[in-house]
C-alpha positions in Angstrom: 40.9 -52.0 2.9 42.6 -51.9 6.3 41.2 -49.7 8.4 43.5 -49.5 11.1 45.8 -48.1 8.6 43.6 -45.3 6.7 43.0 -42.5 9.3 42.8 -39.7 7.4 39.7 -42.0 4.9 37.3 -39.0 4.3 34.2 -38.4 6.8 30.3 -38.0 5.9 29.1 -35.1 8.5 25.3 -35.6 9.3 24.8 -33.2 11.5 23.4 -30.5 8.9 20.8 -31.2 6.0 23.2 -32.3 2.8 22.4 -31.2 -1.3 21.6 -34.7 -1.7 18.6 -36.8 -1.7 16.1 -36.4 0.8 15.5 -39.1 3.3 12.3 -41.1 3.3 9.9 -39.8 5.6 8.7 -40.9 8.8 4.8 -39.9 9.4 4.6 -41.3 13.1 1.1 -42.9 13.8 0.6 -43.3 10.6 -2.5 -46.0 9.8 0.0 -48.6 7.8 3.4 -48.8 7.7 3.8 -47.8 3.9 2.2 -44.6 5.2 4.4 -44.2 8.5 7.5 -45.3 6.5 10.6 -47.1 7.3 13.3 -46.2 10.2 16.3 -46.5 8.7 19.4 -46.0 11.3 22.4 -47.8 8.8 25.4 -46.1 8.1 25.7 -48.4 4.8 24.5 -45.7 2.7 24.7 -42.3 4.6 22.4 -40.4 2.3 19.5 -43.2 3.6 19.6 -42.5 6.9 16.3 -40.8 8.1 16.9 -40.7 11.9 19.5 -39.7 14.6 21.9 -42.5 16.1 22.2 -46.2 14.8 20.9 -49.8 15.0 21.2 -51.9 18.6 21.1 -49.1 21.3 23.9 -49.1 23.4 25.5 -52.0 21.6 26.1 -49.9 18.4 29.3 -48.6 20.4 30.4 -52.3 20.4 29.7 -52.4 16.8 32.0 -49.6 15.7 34.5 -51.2 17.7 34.7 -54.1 15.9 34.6 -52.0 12.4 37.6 -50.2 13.9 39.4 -53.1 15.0 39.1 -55.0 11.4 36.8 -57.5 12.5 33.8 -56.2 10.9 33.2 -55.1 7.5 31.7 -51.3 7.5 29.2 -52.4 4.7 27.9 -55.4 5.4 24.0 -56.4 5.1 22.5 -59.1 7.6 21.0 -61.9 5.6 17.6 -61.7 7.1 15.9 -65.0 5.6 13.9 -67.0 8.4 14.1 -64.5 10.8 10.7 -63.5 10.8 8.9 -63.5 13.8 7.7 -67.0 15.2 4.1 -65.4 16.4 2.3 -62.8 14.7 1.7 -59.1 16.5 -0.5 -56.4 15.7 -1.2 -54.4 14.1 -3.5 -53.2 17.1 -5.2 -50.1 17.3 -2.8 -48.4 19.4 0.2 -48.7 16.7 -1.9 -45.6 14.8 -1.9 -43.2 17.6 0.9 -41.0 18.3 0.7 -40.4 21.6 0.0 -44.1 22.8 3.5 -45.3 21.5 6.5 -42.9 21.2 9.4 -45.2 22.3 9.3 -48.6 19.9 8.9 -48.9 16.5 5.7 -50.4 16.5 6.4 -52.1 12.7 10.2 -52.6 14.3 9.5 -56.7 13.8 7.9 -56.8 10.2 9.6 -54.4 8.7 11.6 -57.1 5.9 7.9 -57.6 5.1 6.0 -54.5 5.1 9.0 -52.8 3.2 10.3 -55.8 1.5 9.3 -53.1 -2.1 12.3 -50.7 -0.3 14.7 -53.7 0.7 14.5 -54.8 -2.9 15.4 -51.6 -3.9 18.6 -51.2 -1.7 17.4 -49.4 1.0 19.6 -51.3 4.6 16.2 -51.6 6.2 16.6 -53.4 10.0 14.5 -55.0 12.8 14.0 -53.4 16.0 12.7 -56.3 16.8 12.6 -59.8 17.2 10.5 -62.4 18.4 11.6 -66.2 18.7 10.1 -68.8 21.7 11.9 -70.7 24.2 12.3 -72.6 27.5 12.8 -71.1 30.8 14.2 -72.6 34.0 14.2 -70.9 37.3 14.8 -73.0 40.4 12.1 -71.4 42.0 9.5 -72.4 39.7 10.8 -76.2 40.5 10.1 -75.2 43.9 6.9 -73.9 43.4 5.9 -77.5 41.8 7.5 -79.4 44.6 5.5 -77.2 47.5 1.9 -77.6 45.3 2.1 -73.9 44.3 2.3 -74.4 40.7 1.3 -78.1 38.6 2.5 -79.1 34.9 0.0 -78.7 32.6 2.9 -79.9 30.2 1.9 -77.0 27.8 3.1 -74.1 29.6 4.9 -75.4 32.3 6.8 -78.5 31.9 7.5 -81.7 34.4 10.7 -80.7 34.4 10.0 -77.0 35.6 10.9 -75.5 32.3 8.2 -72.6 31.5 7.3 -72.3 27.3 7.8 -68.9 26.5 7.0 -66.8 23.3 10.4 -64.1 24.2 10.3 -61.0 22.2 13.3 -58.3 22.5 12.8 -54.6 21.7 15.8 -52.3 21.3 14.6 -48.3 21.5 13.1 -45.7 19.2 12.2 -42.6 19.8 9.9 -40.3 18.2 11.3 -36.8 20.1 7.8 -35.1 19.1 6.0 -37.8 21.3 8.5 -37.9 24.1 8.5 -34.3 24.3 4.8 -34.3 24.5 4.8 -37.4 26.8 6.9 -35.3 29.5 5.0 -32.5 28.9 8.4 -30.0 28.4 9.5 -28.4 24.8 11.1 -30.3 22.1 13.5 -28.0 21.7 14.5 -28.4 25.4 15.2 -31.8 25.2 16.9 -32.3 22.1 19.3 -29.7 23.6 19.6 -31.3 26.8 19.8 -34.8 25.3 22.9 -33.4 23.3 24.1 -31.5 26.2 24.2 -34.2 28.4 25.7 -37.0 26.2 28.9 -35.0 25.7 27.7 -33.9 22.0 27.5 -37.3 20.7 24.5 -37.0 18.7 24.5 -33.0 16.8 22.1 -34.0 14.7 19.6 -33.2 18.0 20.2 -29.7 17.6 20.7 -29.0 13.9 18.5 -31.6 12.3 14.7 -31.0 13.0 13.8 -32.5 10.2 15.1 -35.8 12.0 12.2 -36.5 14.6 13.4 -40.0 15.5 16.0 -41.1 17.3 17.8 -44.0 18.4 19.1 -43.8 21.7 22.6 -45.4 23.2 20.8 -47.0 25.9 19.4 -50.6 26.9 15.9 -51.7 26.0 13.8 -54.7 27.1 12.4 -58.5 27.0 9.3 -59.5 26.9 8.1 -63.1 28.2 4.8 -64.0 26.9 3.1 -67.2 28.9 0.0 -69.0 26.8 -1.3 -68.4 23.8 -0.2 -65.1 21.8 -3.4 -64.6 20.2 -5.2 -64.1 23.8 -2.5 -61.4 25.0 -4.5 -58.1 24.2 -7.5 -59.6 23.8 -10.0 -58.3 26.6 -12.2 -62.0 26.8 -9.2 -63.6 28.0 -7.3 -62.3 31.5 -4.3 -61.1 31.7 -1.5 -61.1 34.5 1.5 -58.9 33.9 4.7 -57.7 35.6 6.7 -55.2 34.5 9.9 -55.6 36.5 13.5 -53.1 36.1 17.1 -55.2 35.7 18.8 -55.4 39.2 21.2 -57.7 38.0 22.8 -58.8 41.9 19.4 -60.1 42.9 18.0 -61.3 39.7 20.9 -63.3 38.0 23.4 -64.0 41.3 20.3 -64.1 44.0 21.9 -60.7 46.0 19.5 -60.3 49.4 19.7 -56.9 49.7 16.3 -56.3 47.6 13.3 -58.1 46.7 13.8 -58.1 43.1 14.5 -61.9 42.1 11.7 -63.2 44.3 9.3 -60.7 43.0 10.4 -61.8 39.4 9.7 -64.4 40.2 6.5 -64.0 42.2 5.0 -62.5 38.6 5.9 -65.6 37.0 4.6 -67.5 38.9 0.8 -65.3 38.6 1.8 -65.6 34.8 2.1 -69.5 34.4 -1.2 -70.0 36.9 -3.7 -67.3 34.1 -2.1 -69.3 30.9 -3.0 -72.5 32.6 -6.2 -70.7 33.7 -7.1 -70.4 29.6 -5.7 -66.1 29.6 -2.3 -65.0 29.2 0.9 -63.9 31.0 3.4 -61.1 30.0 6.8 -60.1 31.8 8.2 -56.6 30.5 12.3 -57.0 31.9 13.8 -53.7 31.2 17.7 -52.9 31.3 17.9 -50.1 33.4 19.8 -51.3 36.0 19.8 -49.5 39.6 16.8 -47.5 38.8 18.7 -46.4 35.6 21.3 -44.9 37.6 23.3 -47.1 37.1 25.1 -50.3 39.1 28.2 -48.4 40.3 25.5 -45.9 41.7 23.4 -48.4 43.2 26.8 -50.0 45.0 27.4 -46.5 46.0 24.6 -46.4 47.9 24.5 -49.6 49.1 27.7 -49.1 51.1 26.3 -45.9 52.2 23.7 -46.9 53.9 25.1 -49.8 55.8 27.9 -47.7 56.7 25.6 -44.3 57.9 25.7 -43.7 62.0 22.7 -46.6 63.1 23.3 -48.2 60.6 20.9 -49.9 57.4 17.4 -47.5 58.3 14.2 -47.2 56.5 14.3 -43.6 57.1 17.1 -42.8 55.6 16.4 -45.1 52.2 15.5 -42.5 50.0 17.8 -39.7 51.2 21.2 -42.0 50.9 20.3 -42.5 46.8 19.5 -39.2 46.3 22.3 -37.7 48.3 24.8 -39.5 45.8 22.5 -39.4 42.7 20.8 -36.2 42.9 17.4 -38.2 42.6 16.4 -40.9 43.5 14.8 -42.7 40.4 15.8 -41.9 36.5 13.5 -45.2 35.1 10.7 -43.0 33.8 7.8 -44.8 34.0 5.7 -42.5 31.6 7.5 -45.0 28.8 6.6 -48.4 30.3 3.2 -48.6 28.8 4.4 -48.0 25.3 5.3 -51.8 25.3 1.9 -53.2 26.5 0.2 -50.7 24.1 1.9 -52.6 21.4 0.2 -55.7 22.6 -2.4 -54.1 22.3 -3.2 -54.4 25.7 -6.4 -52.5 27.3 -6.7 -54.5 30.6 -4.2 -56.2 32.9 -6.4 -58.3 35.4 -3.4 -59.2 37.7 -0.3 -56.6 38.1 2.6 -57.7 40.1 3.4 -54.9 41.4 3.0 -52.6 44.4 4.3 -49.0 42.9 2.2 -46.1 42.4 4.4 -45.2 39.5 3.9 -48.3 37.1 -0.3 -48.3 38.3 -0.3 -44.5 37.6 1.5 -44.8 34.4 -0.6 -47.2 33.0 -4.0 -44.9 34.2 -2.8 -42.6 31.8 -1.8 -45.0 29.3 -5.2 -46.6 29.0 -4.5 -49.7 30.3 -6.7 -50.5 33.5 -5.8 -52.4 36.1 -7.8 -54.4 38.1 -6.1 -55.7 41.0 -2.8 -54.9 42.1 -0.4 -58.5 43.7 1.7 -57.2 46.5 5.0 -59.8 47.4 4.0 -62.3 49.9 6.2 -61.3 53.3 8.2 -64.6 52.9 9.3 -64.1 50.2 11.2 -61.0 51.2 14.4 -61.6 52.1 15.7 -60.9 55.9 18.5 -58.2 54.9 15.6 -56.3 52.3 13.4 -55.4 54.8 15.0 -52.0 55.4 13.8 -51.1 51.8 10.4 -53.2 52.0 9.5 -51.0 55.1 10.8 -47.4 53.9 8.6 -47.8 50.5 5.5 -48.9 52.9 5.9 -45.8 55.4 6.4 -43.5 52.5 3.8 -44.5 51.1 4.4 -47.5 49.0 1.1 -49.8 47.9 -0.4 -52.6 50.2 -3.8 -54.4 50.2 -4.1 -52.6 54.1 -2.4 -49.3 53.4 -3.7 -46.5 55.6 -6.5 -43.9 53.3 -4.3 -41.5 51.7 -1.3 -42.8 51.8 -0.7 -43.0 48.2 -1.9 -39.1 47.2 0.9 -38.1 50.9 3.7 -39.8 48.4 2.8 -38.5 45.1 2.7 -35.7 47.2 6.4 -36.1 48.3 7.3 -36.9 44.9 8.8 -40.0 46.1 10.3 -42.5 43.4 8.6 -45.4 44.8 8.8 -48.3 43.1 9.7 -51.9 43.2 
């Protein structure tokens, strides 16, 4: 059938409970996964579907492009064999409470074999989830070798440079019960302002409660895991960890504007030196560019500030972002730990990171942190020291900061973070 020619082919609404079927369940935090149930987000067969939005976040829009240009077939069903995951994860503790992970599917990278009985049966059953390994290069990390800074151990980091990696990547679910709860406002509230505030693109948040998860259009994240799988999550072995936010000027094309590349790449370097040391490394790289404002945002601001009367000023940092955007940070840290939880992660021993945010976050996660890695000075860049120097006076963490200074910027409600 030609699609481009049938425009009047007849539609399946979703937005209101139909005569047919009911979906499978979903029992969030559930012990097992036969218990939780699958999340099924296909449109193959409609009366299936047991959640709000579709498959691959905000690349499901490129998806039904390609179905409406003729280049995809509407029904078909991925072949799935040998994609299973290269390392095996959990199931930890944390995957059964429902409060400890509300945006991942937990079972989101075994789910051809915890509901292979389902699959056989017909039911379009998808990853979340996938987890291959790899080799990484980053000039830097060449660098480090050549100044004595790092050594090949030829296990986890190469002669070459090249850094073995265990790469998992993690598109979003959301149970809206545990979000809700996470954010401490009503349910009801948010699915209405989720649908509000996506034009209406999703009804089902307003006339389906009987559909508690929900797939959002946005990006999700990577994980990098240096050493051994088995050790991440496992308290006898340490752990170093960075959680760092896309900026994609400074970390793909080097931009010196921010510190973001070199403190990338400052938390792989902490990660290579504990999986040589006989722990474990992990790097969380989440898509939410500019804060999650956006990058035509972020250049916004940028020209703002170089072009305010005196020019580039730590004292003006925060008020140029939040004169354009209204706030100054939309990243929501209250979902970073989710990730880490399902690592099953209790104790990071080395954070790269100097925001109040991430450490207070993962407090009320239940993940403790030991000690907190500021960036060395040189490796901030010369032209980034306007935003190095508002965090620090408003607040932002340092080995030396003055007593105080972190409760006077919660205090603020600054959005302080690297």
């Amino acid at each position: 059938m030609d699609r481009k020619k049938t425009p009047n082919r007849h539609i399946v609404l979703t937005s209101h409970p139909g005569g047919g079927p009911k979906p499978l369940s979903i029992l969030w935090g559930a012990a097992s996964a036969a218990d939780r149930g699958p999340v099924i987000g296909t449109v193959t067969t409609p009366t299936h579907r047991n959640v709000i939005g579709t498959h691959s976040g905000s690349y499901g829009i490129y998806r039904a492009l390609a179905v409406a240009a003729g280049r995809l077939d509407p029904d078909h069903v991925p072949d799935l064999t040998n994609t299973a995951p290269v390392d095996a994860i959990g199931p930890h503790p944390q995957w059964s409470d429902p409060d400890r992970i509300v945006s991942i599917d937990p079972w989101g990278h075994r789910c051809t074999e915890v509901f292979a009985d389902l699959i056989a049966k017909g039911y379009d059953i998808r990853p979340t989830i996938a987890v291959t390994r790899a080799q990484i290069f980053m000039p830097e990390l060449k660098a480090a070798m050549d100044a004595g800074r790092l050594r090949s151990d030829n296990r986890v980091l190469l002669p070459n440079g090249n850094a073995r990696v265990t790469k998992i990547a993690l598109e979003p679910v959301w149970h809206l019960p545990g979000i809700a709860r996470r954010f401490d406002i009503d349910e009801t509230a948010l699915r209405r302002d989720l649908f509000e505030f996506t034009g209406g693109m999703y009804p089902e948040l307003v006339t389906r409660p009987d559909l508690e998860v929900f797939l959002p259009p946005i990006g999700g994240m990577t994980v990098y895991v240096f050493g051994e799988m088995e050790r991440v999550g496992n308290v006898r072995y340490p752990l170093a960890c960075r959680v760092h936010d896309e900026c994609n000027g400074s970390d793909v094309f080097g931009s010196d504007i921010c510190t973001c590349r070199p403190y990338l790449v400052h938390g792989i370097e902490l990660c290579i030196e504990m999986a040589q040391a006989g722990g474990a490394g992990v790097i969380v790289y989440n898509r939410k560019e500019g804060r999650a404002l956006g990058e035509v945002t972020k250049f916004l601001v940028y020209n703002a500030r170089k072009r305010q009367e005196g020019g580039d000023r730590a004292d003006q940092y925060f008020k140029r972002t939040e004169c354009i955007a209204g706030v100054q940070d939309m990243r929501f840290q209250e979902l970073m730990p989710d990730v880490l939880n399902w690592l099953g992660i209790r104790r990071i021993d080395r954070l790269a990171s100097m925001s109040d945010m991430k450490h207070g976050a993962l407090a009320r996660g239940g993940i403790e942190v030991v000690e907190r890695i500021p960036i060395p000075d040189d490796l901030i860049p010369a032209d980034a020291r306007v935003e190095m120097d508002a965090k620090v006076a408003a607040g932002y963490y340092t080995p030396d900061a003055p007593p105080g200074a972190d409760e006077l910027a919660r205090a603020k409600g600054r959005g302080l973070q690297d």
